[in-house]
C-alpha positions in Angstrom: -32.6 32.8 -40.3 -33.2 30.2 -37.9 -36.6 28.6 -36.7 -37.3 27.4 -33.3 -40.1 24.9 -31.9 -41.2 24.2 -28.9 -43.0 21.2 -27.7 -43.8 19.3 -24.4 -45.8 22.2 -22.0 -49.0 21.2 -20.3 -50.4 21.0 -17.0 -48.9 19.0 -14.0 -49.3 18.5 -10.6 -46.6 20.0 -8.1 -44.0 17.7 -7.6 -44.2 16.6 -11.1 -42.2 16.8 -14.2 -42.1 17.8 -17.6 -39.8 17.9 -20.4 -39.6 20.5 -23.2 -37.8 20.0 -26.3 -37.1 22.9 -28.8 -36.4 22.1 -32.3 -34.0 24.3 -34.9 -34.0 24.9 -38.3 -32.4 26.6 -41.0 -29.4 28.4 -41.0 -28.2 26.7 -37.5 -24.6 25.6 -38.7 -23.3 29.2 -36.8 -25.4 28.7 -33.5 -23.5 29.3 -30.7 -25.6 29.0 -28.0 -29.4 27.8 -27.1 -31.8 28.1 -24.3 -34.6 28.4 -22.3 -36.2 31.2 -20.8 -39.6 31.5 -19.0 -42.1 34.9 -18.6 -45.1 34.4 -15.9 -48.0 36.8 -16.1 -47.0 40.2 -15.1 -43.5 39.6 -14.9 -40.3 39.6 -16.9 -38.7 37.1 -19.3 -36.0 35.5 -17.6 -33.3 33.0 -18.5 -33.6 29.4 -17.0 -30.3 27.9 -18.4 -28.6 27.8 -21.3 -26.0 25.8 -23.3 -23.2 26.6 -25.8 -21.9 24.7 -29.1 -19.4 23.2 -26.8 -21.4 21.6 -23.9 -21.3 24.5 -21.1 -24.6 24.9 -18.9 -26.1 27.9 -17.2 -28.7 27.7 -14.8 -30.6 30.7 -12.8 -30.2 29.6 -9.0 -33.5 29.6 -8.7 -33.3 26.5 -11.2 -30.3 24.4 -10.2 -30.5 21.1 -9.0 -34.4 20.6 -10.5 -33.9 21.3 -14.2 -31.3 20.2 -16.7 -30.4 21.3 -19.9 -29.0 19.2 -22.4 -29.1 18.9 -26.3 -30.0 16.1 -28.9 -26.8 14.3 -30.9 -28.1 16.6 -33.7 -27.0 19.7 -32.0 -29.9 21.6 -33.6 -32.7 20.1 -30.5 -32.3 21.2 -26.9 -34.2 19.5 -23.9 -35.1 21.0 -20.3 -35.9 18.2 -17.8 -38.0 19.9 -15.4 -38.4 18.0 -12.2 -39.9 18.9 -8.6 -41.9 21.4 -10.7 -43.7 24.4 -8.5 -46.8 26.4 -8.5 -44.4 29.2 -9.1 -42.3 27.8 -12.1 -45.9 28.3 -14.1 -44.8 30.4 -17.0 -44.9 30.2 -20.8 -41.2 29.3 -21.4 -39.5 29.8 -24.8 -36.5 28.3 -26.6 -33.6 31.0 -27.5 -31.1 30.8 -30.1 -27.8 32.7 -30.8 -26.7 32.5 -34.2 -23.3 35.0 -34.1 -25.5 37.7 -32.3 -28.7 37.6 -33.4 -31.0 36.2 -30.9 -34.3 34.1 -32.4 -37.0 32.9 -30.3 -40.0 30.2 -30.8 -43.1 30.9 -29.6 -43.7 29.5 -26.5 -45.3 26.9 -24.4 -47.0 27.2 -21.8 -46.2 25.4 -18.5 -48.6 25.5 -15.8 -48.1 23.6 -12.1 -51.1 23.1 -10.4 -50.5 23.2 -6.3 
């Protein structure tokens, strides 16, 4: 089993940024891969990037070039640096884990940009 938390959503003006961290416990020695994924109200969740146990970064184009993934010296915390944030990146965005395949999630925080 592994544990995820989430911290560091709130409320910022566009143009501003935020930075999430997610936290991992438990059995995270066969984690593979981590992430972040965001669902806004009536919509779908959808990946915003992602790393693996060996460095490699995904982004959704949508994404690229304002956030960055990156992980703590720990390996078990993963960051998203959120810059040039937009009314439309408001969504409660939640920290993914693969451990061998099992997906685990946390439970969310909300980000909301105010325009």
């Amino acid at each position: 089993q592994v544990r995820l938390v989430e911290s560091g959503g709130g409320l910022v003006q566009a143009g501003g940024s935020l930075r999430l961290s997610c936290v991992a416990s438990g059995s995270i020695f066969s984690i593979n891969r981590m992430g972040w994924y965001r669902q806004a109200p009536g919509k779908q969740r959808e990946l915003v990037a992602d790393i693996t146990s060996g460095g490699s970064t995904s982004y959704a184009d949508s994404m690229k070039g304002r956030f960055t993934i990156s992980r703590g010296n720990a390996k078990n915390t993963v960051y998203l640096q959120m810059n040039s944030l937009k009314a439309e990146d408001t969504a409660v965005y939640y920290c993914n884990a693969i451990d061998l395949a099992t997906p685990y999630w946390g439970q969310g925080t909300q980000v909301t940009v105010s325009s």
